[in-house]
C-alpha positions as CSV (number, residue, x, y, z in Angstrom):
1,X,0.0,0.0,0.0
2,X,1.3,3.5,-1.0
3,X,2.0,6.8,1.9
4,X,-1.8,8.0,2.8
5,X,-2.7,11.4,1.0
6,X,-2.2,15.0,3.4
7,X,-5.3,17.0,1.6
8,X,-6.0,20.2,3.2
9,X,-8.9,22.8,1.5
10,X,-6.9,25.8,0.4
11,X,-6.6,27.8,-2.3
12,X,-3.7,29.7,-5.3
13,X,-3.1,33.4,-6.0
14,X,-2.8,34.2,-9.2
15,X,-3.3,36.6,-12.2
16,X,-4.0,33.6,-14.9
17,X,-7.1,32.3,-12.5
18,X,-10.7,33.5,-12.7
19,X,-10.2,37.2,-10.3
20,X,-7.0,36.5,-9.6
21,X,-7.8,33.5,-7.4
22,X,-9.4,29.9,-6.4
23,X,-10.1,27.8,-3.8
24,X,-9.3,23.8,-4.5
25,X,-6.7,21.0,-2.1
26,X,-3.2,21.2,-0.9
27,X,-2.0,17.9,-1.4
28,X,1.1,17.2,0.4
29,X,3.5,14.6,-1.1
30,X,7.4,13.9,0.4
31,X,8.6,15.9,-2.5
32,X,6.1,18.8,-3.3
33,X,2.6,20.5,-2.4
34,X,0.8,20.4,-5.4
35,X,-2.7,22.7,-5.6
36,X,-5.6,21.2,-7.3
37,X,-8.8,23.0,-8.7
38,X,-11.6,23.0,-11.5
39,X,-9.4,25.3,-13.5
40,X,-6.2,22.8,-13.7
41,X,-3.4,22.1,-11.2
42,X,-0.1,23.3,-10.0
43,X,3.0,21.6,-8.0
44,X,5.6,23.5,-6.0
45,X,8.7,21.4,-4.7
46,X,8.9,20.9,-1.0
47,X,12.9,22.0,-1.2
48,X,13.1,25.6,-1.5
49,X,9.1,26.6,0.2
50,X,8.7,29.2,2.0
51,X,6.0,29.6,4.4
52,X,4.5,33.0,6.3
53,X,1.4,33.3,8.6
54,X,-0.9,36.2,7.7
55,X,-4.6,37.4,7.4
56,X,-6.9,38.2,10.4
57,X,-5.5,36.6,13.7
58,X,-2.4,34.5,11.6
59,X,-5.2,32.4,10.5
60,X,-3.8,32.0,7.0
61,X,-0.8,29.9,6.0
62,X,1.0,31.3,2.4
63,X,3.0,29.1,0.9
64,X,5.4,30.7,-2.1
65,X,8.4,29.2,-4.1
66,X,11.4,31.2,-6.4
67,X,10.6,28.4,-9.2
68,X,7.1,30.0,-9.4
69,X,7.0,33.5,-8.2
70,X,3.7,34.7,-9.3
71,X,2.3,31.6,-7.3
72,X,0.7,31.9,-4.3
73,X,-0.9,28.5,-2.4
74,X,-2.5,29.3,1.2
75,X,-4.9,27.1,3.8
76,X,-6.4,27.5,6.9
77,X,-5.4,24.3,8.3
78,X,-2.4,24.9,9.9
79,X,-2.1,20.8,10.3
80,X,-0.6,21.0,7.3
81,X,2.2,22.2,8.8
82,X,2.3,18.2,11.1
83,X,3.2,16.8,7.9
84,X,6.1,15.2,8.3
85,X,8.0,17.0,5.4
86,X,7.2,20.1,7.5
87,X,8.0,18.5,10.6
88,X,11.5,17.8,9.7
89,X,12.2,21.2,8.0
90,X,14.2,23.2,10.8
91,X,13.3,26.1,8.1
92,X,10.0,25.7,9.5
93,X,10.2,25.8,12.9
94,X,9.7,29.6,13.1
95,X,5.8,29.1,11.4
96,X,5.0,26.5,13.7
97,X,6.4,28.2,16.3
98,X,3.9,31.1,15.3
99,X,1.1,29.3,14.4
100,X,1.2,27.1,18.1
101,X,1.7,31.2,19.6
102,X,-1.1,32.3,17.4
103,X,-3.7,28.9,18.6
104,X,-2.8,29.8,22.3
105,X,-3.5,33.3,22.1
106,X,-6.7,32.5,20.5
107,X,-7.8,30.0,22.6
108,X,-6.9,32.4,25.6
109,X,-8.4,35.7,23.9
110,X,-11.7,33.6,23.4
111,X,-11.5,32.0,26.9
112,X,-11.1,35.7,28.5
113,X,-13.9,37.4,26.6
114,X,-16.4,34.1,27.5
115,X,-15.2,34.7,31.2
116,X,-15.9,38.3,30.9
117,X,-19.5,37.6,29.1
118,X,-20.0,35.1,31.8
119,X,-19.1,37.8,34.7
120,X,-21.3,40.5,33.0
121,X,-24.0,38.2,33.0
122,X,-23.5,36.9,36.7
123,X,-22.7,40.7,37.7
124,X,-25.9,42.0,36.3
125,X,-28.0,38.9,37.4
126,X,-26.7,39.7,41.1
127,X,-27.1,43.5,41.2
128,X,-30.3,43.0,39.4
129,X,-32.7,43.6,42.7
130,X,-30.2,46.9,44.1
131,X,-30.8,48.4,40.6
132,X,-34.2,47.5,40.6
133,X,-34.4,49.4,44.0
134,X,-32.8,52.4,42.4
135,X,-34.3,52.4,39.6
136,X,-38.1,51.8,41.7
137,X,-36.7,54.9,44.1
138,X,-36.6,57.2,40.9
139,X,-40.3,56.4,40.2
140,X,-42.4,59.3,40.9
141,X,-45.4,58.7,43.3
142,X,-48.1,59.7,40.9
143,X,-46.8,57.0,38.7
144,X,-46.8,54.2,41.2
145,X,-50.2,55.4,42.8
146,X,-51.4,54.7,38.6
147,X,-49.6,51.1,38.8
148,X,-51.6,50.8,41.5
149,X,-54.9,52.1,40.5
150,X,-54.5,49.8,37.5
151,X,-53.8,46.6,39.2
152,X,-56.6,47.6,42.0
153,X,-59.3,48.2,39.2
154,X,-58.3,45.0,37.2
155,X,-58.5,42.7,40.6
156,X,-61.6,44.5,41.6
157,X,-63.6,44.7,38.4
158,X,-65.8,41.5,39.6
159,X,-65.8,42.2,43.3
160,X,-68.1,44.1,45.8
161,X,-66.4,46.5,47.9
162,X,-67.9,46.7,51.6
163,X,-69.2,50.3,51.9
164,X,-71.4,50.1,55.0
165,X,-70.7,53.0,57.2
166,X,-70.2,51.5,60.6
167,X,-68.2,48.4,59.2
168,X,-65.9,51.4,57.9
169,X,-65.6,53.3,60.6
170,X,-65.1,50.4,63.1
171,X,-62.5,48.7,60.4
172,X,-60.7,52.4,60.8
173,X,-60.5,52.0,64.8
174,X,-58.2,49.6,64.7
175,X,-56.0,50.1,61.4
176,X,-55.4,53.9,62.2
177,X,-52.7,53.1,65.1
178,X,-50.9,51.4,62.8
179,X,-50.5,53.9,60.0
180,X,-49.9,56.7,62.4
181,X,-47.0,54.8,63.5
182,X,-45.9,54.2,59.8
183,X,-46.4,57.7,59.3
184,X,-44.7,57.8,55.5
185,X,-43.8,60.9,53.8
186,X,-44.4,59.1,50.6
187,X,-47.5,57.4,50.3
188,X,-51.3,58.1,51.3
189,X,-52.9,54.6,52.4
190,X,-56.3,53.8,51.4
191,X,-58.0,50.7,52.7
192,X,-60.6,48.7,51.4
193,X,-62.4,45.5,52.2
194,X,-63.2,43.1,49.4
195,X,-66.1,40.6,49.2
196,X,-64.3,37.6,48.9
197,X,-64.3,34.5,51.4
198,X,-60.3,33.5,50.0
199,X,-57.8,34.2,53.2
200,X,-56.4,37.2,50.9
201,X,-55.2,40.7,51.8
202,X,-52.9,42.7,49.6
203,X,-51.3,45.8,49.2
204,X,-50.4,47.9,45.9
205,X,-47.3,50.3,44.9
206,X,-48.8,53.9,45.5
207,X,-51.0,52.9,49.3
208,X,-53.9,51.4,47.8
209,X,-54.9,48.3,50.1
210,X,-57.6,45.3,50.4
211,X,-58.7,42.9,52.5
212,X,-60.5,40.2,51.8
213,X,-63.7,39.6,54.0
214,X,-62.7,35.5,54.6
215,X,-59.1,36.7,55.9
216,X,-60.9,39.0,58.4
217,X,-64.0,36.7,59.3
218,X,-60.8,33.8,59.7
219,X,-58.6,36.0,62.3
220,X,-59.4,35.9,65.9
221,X,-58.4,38.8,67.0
222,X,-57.9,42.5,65.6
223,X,-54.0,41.8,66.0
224,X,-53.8,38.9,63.4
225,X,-55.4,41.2,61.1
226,X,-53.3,43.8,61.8
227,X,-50.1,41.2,61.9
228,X,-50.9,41.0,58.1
229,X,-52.0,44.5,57.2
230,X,-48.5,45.5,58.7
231,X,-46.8,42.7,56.9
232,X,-48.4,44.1,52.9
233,X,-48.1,47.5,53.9
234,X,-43.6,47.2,54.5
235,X,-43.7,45.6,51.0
236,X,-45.3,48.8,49.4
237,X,-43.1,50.6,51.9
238,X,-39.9,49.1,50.8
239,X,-41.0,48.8,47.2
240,X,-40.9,45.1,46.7
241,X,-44.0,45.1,44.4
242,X,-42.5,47.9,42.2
243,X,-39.0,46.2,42.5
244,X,-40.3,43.1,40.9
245,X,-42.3,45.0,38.3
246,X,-39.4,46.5,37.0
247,X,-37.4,43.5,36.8
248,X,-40.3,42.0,34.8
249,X,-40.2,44.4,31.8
250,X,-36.7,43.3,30.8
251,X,-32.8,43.8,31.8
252,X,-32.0,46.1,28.9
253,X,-35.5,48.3,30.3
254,X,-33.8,47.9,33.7
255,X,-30.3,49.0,32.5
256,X,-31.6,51.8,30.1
257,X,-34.0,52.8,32.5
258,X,-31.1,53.1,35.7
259,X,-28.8,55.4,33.3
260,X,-31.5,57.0,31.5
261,X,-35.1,58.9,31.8
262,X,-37.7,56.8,34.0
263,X,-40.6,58.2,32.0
264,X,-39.8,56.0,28.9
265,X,-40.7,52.9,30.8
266,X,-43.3,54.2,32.1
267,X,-45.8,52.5,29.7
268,X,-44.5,49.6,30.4
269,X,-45.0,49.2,34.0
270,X,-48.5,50.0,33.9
271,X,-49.3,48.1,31.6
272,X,-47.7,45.0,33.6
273,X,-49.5,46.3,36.5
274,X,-52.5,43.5,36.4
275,X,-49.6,41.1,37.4
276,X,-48.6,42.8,40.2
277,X,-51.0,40.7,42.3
278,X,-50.0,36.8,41.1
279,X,-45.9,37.9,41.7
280,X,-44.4,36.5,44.2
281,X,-41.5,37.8,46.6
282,X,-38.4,36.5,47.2
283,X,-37.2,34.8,50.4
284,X,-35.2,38.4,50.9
285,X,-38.5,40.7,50.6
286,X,-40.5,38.4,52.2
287,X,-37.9,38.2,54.9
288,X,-37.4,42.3,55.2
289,X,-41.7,42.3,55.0
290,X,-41.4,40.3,58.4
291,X,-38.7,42.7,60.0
292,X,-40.1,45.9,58.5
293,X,-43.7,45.0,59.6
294,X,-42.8,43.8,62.8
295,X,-41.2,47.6,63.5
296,X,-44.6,48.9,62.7
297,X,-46.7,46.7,65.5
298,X,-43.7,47.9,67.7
299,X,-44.0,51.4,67.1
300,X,-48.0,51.4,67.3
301,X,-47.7,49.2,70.6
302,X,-49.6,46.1,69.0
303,X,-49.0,42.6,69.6
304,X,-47.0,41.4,66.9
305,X,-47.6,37.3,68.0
306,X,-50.9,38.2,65.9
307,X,-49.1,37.9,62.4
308,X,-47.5,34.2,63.8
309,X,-50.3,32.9,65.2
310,X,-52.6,34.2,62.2
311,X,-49.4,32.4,59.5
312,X,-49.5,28.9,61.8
313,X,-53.5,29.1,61.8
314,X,-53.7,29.0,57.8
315,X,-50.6,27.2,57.5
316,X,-52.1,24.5,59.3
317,X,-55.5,24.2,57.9
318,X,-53.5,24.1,54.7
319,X,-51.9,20.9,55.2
320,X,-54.6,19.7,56.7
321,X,-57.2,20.3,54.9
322,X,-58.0,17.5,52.2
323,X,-60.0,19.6,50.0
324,X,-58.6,20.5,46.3
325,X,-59.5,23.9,45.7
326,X,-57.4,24.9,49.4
327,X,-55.0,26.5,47.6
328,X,-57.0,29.1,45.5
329,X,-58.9,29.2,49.4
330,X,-55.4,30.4,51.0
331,X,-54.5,32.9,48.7
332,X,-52.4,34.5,51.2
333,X,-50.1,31.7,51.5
334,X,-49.4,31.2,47.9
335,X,-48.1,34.7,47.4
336,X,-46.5,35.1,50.4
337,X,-45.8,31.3,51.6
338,X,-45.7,30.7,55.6
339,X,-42.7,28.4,56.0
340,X,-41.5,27.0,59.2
341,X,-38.1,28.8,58.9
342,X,-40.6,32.5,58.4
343,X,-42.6,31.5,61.0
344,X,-39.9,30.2,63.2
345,X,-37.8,33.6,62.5
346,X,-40.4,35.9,63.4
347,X,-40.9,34.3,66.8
348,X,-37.5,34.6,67.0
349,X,-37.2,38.3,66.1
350,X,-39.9,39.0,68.7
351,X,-38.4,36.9,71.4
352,X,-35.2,39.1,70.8
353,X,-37.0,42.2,70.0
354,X,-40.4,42.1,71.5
355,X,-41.9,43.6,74.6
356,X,-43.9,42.0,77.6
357,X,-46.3,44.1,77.2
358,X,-49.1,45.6,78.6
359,X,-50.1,45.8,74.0
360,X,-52.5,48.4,73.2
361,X,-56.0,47.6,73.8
362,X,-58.8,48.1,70.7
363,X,-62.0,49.7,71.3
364,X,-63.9,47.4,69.6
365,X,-65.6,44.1,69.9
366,X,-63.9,42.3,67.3
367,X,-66.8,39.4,67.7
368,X,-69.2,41.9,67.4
369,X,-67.7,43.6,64.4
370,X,-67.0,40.1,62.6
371,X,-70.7,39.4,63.4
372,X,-72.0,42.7,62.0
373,X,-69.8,41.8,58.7
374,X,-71.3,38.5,58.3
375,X,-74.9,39.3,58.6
376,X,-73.7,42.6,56.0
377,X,-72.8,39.7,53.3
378,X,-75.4,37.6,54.0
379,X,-77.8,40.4,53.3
């Protein structure tokens, strides 16, 4: 059996061929490199070739001989250059020398730009949520209040709102502590209470807040209401709703928006606002919810067990509870899911932070008032 053929693709320079070049094999014998191609074929003696790396990157091997001067044969495939012809030639040494620099530097050059794609990525994925926060701080007011109007209106559309006067004013007796104590320079709360017998409460960007009638006819005393009125109200607070909402519309809207005018996403965000109230929080908002809510209950004097005995309440009929539809029942805890380690780290944080009381004491007959709302729906 004869040698096995070296072909590599390549191509000739030349005035005689078709725009003064063509593409065709480089097939390398002991004694020459000959060039084959539609338009004919040309041979150049391995004693006496010269070789030189150019094009973009080195990427191009030239191969030229004095017996043919207006010959030019070049490839791609520098493992033409393994041949061992080439191999041998210490004339040689200098290209492959070059052309194993040139493969390194390549290799590291594409290696450094995927590690610095790779850290952009990773950089922006971890400073999403502090841009978000900076880009949610430069959101005017009247512009969250209209996220909030629009999520409000598209949640409520089908739903009665309770507007009996005394069920409002009593509802009032025992929220108002609790905002005084908030007392934000930013927002104006509104409160509303929903007809709707799922364990649901929830709280918009711009102060506009519901609570559903089964969350409040479920609680057993004004303090587990409270526990989670205080709880949705540090998430508008510290802008976790408007925080997600911006990371919804896009990175690029989040980067263009951080360096440039807020007002162009604008749009955007309202438009989104329906899905404000099927988000979820992360473990970190929920978590700073917790902290942040528990601060207000301190500051109005209110027992803040109420929001951990309310969470283990729900959380338990929950897992006990065979029926399918539970899950749509316990709205509350889909959106803002009572774990053990919550649940377990709020009694903590009141343990460590709480007082022995006397708690304030609510003019109202929370009973009474339930009762009064029951016989209202059943109207």
């Amino acid at each position: 059996m004869g040698e096995p053929k070296w072909q590599f693709e390549g191509g000739a320079f030349n005035e005689d061929l078709p725009n003064g070049r063509s593409s065709g094999t480089l097939e390398v014998s002991p004694v020459s490199v000959r060039f084959k191609c539609k338009h004919g074929e040309l041979e150049l003696p391995v004693t006496g070739l010269q070789t030189k790396l150019g094009g973009a990157s080195n990427r191009m091997l030239f191969l030229n001989h004095a017996d043919q001067p207006d010959w030019t044969f070049f490839t791609t495939d520098h493992a033409i250059l393994k041949h061992p012809v080439f191999a041998k030639d210490e004339r040689m040494a200098g290209s492959r020398k070059r052309v194993s620099r040139t493969k390194w530097l390549s290799r590291a050059s594409t290696s450094t730009f995927l590690c610095i794609i790779v850290a952009l990525v990773l950089g922006l994925w971890w400073a999403k949520d502090p841009m978000a926060h900076a880009v949610a701080k430069r959101i005017p007011v009247e512009m969250e209040e209209k996220i909030g109007d629009a999520a409000f209106n598209s949640h409520t559309s089908s739903l009665n709102i309770i507007k009996d006067e005394a069920i409002v004013t009593d509802f009032k007796k025992f929220y108002g502590p609790l905002i005084e104590a908030i007392n934000s320079d930013r927002y104006t709360f509104e409160f509303f209470i929903l007809e709707d017998s799922s364990l649901n409460a929830f709280a918009l960007p711009g102060g506009k807040m519901a609570i559903h009638t089964g969350l409040i006819l479920k609680a057993d005393s004004p303090e587990e209401v409270l526990g989670v009125m205080a709880h949705e109200l540090a998430h508008v607070q510290e802008q976790h709703s408007m925080r997600n909402l911006v990371e919804m519309v896009g990175l690029y809207a989040l980067v263009s928006t951080f360096f440039g005018d807020v007002s162009g996403v604008a749009a955007i965000l309202v438009n989104n606002a329906p899905f404000l109230l099927s988000m979820k929080f992360s473990r970190d908002h929920e978590q700073e919810a917790d902290t942040v809510g528990f601060e207000y209950m301190m500051r109005a004097n209110i027992d803040p067990r109420g929001l951990v005995s309310f969470f283990e309440k729900i959380k338990k009929e929950s897992e006990e509870s065979s029926l399918p539809d539970m899950g749509g029942a316990l709205n509350v805890l889909s959106t803002h899911p009572a774990t053990d380690k919550r649940i377990k780290s709020l009694k903590l944080l009141i343990q460590e932070k709480g007082r022995s009381g006397p708690y304030r004491k609510f003019n109202l007959d929370f009973m009474e008032f339930q009762k009064r709302l029951r016989d209202h729906l059943n109207q």
